[in-house]
N, C-alpha and C positions, 0 to 999 in steps of 0.2 A: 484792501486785504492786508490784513499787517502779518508779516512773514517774522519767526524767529530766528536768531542768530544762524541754527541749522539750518536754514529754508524750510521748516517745515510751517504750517499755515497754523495758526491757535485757534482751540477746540469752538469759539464763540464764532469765527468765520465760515464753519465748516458749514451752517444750512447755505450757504451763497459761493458754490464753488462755478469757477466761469468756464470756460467749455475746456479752454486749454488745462485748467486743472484737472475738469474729465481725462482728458485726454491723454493728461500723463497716469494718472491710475489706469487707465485700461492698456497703458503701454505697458505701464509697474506687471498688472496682472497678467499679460503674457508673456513678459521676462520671466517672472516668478515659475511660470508654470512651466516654462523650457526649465530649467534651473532643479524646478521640483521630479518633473519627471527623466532627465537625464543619465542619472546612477541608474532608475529603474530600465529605463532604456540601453542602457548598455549590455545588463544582465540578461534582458530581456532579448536582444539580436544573440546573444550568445547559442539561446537555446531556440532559433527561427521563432520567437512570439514577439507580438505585436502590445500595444496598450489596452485592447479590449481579452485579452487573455489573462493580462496582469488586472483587470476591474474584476474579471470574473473569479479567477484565485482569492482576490481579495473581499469579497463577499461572501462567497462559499466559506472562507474561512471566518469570517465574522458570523454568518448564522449557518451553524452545523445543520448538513438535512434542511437546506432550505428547496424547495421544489423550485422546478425551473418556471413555473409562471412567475412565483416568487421574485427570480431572479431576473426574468425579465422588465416584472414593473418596476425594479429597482435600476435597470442600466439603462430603461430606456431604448433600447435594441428590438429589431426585429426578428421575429421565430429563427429565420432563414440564419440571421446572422449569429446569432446566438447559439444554435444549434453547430453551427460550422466548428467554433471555438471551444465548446463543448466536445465538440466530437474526436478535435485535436487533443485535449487536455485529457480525455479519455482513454485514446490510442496511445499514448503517451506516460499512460500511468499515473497522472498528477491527479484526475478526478476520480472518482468511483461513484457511479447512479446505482441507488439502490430503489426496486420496489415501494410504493410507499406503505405501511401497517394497514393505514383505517382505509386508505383510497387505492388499492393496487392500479389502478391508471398515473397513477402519480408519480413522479420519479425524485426521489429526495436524494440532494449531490451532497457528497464528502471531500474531504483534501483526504489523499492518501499521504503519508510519510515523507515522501520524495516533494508529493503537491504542497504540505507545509512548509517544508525546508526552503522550495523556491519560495514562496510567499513571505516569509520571513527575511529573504534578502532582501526581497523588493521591497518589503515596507521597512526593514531596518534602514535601510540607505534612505527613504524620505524621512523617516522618526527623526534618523540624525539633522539633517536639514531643516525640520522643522524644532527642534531640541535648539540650534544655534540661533534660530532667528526669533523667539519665540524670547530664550535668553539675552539674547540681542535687546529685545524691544522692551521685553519687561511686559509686568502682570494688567496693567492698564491698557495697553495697545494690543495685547492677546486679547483681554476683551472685545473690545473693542473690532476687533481683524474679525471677531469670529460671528459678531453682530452686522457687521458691515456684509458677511458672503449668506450670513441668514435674511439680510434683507434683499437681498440679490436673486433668491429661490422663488419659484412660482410657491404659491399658495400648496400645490398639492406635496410637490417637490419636498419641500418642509415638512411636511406631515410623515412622507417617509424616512424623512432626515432626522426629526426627533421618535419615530418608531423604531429605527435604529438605536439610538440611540436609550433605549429602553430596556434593550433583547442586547445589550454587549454581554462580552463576555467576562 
């Protein structure tokens, strides 16, 4: 393997990576993710929420009136659990369930005012973090970063990641 002056490994090495080279990307990738979710976690103990509270904020606020079955195939969560954090975020003023128009069984979730403004901290504080590293590494490694976590997705995983990705705002 021929390492660059930075230690980093050159692009033609990268299908033959040996286990320790795994092994520091999956360490990379949980440093990373202590790192990334940290600021959100501080804000987040502020106000007694957890990380499945800030997922849920953060989707409600990407698709307006998204229904909770919705929202469950998207976090991957059980009724039970989902429902709990829901029911916080509700008692609390951040979420609002409304009726749904065509399906009255249905309940389609909002961010109220209060619920954007937290959401807003928590995703500005990652934005920032990812704005720095993203500038850090430059347009090629962004690529690159963001092929590398699509390859990483199960098959369906992906399909909801780019239907997201269709429905932004």
């Amino acid at each position: 393997m021929s390492e660059s002056t930075s230690g980093t490994i050159s692009g033609e090495n990268l299908l033959f990576l040996t286990d320790e080279q795994l092994r520091k990307g999956i360490e990379a990738m949980f440093f990373a993710y202590r790192g990334f979710t940290a600021d959100p976690d501080r804000i987040l103990e502020e106000h007694g929420y957890g990380r499945a509270h800030h997922r849920a904020l953060h989707f409600i606020n990407r698709t307006h009136g998204t229904t909770v079955n919705s929202l469950l195939a998207v976090l991957g969560v059980t009724k039970q659990s989902l429902n709990r954090v829901l029911r916080t975020l509700i008692e609390d003023g951040l979420v609002e369930s409304r009726v749904g128009r065509t399906d009255r069984r249905e309940r389609n979730l909002y961010l109220t005012e209060a619920g954007r403004e937290l959401e807003r901290a928590l995703s500005e504080a990652q934005r920032e973090r990812m704005r720095a590293a993203y500038r850090a590494a430059g347009p090629q490694a962004v690529a690159g970063f963001r092929q590398v976590l699509e390859a990483m997705m199960d098959d369906e995983i992906r399909r909801q990641y780019h239907g997201l990705k269709d429905r932004r705002k």
